[in-house]
C-alpha positions as CSV (number, residue, x, y, z in Angstrom):
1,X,-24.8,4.2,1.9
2,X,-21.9,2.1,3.6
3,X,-18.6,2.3,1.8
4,X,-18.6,-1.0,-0.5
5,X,-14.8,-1.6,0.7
6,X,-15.3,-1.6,4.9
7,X,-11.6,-0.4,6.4
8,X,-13.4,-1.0,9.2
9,X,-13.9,-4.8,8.8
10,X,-11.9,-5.9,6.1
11,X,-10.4,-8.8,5.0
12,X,-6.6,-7.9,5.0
13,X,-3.4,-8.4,2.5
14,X,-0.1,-7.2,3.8
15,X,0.7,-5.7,0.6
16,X,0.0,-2.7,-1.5
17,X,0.8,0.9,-0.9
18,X,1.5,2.5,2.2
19,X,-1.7,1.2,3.9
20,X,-3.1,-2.4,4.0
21,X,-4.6,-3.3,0.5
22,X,-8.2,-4.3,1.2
23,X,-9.1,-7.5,-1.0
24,X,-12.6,-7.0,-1.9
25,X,-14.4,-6.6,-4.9
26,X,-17.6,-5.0,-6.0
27,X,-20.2,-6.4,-7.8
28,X,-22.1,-3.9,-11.0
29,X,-25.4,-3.6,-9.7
30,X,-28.4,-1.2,-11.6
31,X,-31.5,0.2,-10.1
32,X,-34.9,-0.8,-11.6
33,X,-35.0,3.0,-13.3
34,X,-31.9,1.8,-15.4
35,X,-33.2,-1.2,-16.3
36,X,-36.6,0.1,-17.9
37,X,-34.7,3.0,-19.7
38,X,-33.9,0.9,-23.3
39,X,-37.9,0.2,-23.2
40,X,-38.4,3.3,-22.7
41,X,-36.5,4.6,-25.7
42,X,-38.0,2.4,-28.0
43,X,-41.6,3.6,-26.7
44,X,-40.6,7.2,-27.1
45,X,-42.2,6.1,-31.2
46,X,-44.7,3.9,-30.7
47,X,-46.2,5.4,-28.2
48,X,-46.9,8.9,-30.4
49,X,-47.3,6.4,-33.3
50,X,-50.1,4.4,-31.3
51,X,-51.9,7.3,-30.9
52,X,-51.6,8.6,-34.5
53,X,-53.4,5.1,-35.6
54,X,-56.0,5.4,-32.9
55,X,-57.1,9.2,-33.8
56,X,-56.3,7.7,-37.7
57,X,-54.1,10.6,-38.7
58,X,-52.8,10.6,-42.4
59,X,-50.3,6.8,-42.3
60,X,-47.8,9.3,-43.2
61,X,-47.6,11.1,-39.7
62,X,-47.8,7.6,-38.0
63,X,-44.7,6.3,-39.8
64,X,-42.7,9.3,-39.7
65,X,-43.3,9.5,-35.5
66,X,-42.6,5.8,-35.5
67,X,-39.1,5.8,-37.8
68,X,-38.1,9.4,-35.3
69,X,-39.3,8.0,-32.1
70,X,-37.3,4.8,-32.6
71,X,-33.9,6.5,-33.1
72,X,-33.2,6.7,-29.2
73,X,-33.9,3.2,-28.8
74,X,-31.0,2.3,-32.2
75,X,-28.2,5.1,-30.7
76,X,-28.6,2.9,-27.2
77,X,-28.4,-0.5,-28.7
78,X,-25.5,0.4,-30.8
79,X,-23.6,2.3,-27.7
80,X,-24.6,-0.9,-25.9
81,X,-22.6,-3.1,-28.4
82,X,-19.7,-0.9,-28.7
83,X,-19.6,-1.1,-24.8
84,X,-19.6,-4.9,-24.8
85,X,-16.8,-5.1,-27.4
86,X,-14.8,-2.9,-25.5
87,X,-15.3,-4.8,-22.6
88,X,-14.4,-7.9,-24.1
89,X,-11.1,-6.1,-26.1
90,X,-10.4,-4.9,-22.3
91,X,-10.5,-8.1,-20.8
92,X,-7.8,-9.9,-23.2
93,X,-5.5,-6.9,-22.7
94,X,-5.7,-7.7,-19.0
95,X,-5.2,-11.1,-20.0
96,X,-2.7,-10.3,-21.9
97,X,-0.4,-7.9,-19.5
98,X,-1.2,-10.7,-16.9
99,X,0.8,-13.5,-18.9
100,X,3.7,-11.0,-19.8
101,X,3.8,-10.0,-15.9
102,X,3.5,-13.9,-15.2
103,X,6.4,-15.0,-17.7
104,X,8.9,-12.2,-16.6
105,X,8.7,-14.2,-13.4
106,X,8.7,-17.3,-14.3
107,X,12.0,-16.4,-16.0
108,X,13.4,-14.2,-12.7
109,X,12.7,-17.5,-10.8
110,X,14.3,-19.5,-13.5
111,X,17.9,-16.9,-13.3
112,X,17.3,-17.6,-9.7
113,X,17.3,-21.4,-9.8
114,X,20.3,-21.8,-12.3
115,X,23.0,-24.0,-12.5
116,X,25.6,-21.6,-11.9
117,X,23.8,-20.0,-8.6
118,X,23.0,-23.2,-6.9
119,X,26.8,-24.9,-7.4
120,X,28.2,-21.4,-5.9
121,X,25.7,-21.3,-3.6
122,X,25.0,-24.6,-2.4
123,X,27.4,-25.1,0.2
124,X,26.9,-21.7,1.7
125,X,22.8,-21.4,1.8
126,X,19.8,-23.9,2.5
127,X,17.5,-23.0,-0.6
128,X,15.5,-26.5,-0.7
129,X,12.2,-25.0,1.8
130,X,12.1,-21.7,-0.7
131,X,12.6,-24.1,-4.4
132,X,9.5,-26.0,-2.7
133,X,7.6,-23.5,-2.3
134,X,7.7,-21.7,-5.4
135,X,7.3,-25.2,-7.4
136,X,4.2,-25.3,-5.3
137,X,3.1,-21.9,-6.5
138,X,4.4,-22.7,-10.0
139,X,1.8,-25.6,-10.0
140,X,-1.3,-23.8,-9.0
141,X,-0.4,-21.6,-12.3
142,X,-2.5,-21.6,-16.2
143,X,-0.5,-19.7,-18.0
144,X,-2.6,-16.3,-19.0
145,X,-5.6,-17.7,-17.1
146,X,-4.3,-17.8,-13.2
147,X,-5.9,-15.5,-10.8
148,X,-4.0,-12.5,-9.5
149,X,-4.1,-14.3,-5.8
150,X,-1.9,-16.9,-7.6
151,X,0.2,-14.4,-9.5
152,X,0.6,-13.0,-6.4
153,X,1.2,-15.6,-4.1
154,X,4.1,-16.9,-6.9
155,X,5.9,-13.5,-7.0
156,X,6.2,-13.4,-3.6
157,X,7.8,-17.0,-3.2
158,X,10.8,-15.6,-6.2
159,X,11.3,-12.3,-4.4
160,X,11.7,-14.4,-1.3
161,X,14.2,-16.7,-3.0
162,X,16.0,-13.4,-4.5
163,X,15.9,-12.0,-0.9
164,X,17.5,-14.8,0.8
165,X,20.3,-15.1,-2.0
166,X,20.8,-11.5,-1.9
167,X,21.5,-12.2,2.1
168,X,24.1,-14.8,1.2
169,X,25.8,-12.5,-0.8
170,X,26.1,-9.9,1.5
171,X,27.3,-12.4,4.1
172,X,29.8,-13.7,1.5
173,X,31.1,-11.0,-0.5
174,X,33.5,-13.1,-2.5
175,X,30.5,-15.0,-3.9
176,X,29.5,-11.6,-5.1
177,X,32.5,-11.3,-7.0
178,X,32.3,-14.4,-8.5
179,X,32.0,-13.4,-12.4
180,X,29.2,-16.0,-13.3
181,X,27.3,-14.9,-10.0
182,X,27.6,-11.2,-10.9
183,X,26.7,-11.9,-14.5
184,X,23.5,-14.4,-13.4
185,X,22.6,-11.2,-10.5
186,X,22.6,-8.1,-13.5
187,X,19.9,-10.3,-15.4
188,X,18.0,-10.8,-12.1
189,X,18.1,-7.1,-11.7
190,X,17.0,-7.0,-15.6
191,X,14.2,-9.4,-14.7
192,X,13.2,-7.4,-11.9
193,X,12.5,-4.2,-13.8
194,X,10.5,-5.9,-16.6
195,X,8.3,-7.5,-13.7
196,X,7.9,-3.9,-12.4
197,X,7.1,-2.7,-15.5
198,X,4.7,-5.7,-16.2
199,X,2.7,-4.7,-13.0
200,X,2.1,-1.5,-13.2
201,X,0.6,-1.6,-17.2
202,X,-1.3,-4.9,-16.0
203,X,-2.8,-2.9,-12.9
204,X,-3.2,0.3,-15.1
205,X,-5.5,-1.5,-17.1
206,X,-7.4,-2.8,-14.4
207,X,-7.5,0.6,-13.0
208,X,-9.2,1.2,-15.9
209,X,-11.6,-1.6,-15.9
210,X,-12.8,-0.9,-12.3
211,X,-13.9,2.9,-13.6
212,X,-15.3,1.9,-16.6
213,X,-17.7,-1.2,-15.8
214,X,-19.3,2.1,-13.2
215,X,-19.7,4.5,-16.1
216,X,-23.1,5.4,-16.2
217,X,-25.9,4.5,-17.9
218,X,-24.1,2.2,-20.6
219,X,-21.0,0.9,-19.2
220,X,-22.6,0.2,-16.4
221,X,-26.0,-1.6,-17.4
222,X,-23.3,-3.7,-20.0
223,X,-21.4,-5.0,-17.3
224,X,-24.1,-5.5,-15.1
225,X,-25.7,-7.9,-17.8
226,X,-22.4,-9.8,-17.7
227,X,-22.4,-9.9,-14.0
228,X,-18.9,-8.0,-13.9
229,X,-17.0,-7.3,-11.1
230,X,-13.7,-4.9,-10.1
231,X,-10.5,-7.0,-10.3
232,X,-7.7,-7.0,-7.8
233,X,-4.4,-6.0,-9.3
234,X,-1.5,-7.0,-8.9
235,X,0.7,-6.3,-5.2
236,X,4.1,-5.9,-4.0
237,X,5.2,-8.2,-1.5
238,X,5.4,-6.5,2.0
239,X,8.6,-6.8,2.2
240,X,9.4,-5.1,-1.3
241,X,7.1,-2.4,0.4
242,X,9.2,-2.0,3.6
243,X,12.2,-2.3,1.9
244,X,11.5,0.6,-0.5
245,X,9.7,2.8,2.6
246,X,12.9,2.4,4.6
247,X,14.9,3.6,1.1
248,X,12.6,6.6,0.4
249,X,12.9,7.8,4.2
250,X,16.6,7.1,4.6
251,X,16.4,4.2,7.1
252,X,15.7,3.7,10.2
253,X,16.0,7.4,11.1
C-alpha cells in the first residue's frame, strides 16, 4: 500500500520541523469486515436462540442464549458511544487551545501595533505593507472557528512584523533604549512564549486526535461514521525555523 502522505509528490509548506511539513490529510476509511462486525455481535444470540425455537427446546434455554448472546452486541454499542463522546469532548479542546493560541496573537500583534512603537518608530521604518497584511489575515479570522491555514497564515504576518521591528532596532540601538520601547519589547517577548506555549498543547492535542480516530476497531469505525479526518497543526514560520536551526548549530559555521 502507497504511503497516504507521498514525500514524493507532495503538496509543500515551508514550515515545520527540520524537513518540509507535508499538508495532507487522511480520510478514516473501514473495510467491509469492520463494518459487518456490530451485526455480527448482535447475531452471536439470535442465531443460537433461532435454533433453540426451531428444535423447540424448553423457552427457558432460548431466552437465556438470547439475553448471553446479546451482551457482545451492548459492550460494543456502549464502547461505541463513549468513543463518540470522546470525540466530540476532543474536538472542543482543540477548539479550545486553537482560540487561546489565536488570542495570544492577536494580542502579540496588538503590542506590536501600539501607539508608543509606531510614534518611535515611524520615522525610522516603513510598516504600512506589513499592518496591511496582517489586517488582511485578521479579516479572514472566526474567532475559535478559523482553520489552522488561517491561524497560520496570521502568525506568520506578526512574526514578520516583530521581525522587521526587531531589524530597526538593531539598526537603531538608541530606539532600543528607549524605556517605553524596551518596556512594549519585554511584553512582546511575554507574548511570544505564551503563543509557543499555545502551539505546542493545541498541536499535542491534535497529535492525539490523528492516533485516536485510527484506533482499531471502535475509534476507528466512530470516526469513520462521522467522516473524520487528521488535522494539520499548527507551524512555525520558516523563518522562526531557520532562525532557531542557525541558534542550535551556532551559526553559519
Amino acid at each position: 500500500m502507497a504511503n497516504p502522505l507521498d514525500r514524493l509528490n507532495p503538496v509543500h509548506r515551508q514550515e515545520g520541523a527540520d524537513f518540509v511539513a507535508t499538508e495532507a490529510t487522511i480520510p478514516v476509511t473501514v473495510g467491509l469486515g469492520t463494518r459487518i462486525l456490530m451485526p455480527l455481535l448482535w447475531l452471536t444470540g439470535v442465531i443460537p436462540a433461532a435454533l433453540c425455537l426451531a428444535l423447540k427446546t424448553h423457552y427457558v434455554v432460548f431466552i437465556a442464549f438470547l439475553l448471553i448472546g446479546t451482551i457482545p452486541g451492548i459492550i460494543f454499542q456502549v464502547k461505541k458511544v463513549k468513543a463518540d463522546s470522546y470525540f466530540k469532548q476532543l474536538s472542543a479542546a482543540i477548539n479550545d487551545a486553537s482560540a487561546e493560541y489565536e488570542i495570544y496573537i492577536e494580542h502579540k500583534a496588538e503590542l506590536l501595533g501600539s501607539k508608543t512603537l509606531i510614534d518611535v518608530l515611524g520615522s525610522s521604518i516603513n510598516l504600512d505593507k506589513d499592518f496591511i497584511d496582517i489586517a488582511a489575515a485578521r479579516s479572514g479570522l472566526a474567532k475559535g472557528s478559523a482553520s489552522a491555514d488561517a491561524i497560520n497564515d496570521y502568525a506568520q504576518k506578526v512574526d514578520r512584523l516583530a521581525r522587521n521591528i526587531n531589524i530597526a532596532l538593531e539598526r537603531y540601538p538608541e530606539l532600543r533604549a528607549h524605556a517605553d520601547i524596551s518596556a512594549v519589547m519585554q511584553q512582546v517577548a511575554s507574548a511570544t512564549r505564551n503563543i509557543t506555549a499555545a502551539r505546542a498543547r493545541a498541536n499535542d492535542l491534535v497529535h492525539r486526535w490523528n492516533i485516536e480516530i485510527f484506533n482499531w476497531p471502535i475509534n476507528r469505525l466512530v470516526a469513520a461514521q462521522n467522516h473524520y479526518t487528521t488535522m494539520t497543526g499548527f507551524l512555525v514560520s520558516a523563518k522562526a525555523r531557520a532562525d532557531a536551526t542557525m541558534g542550535y548549530f551556532g551559526g553559519d559555521a
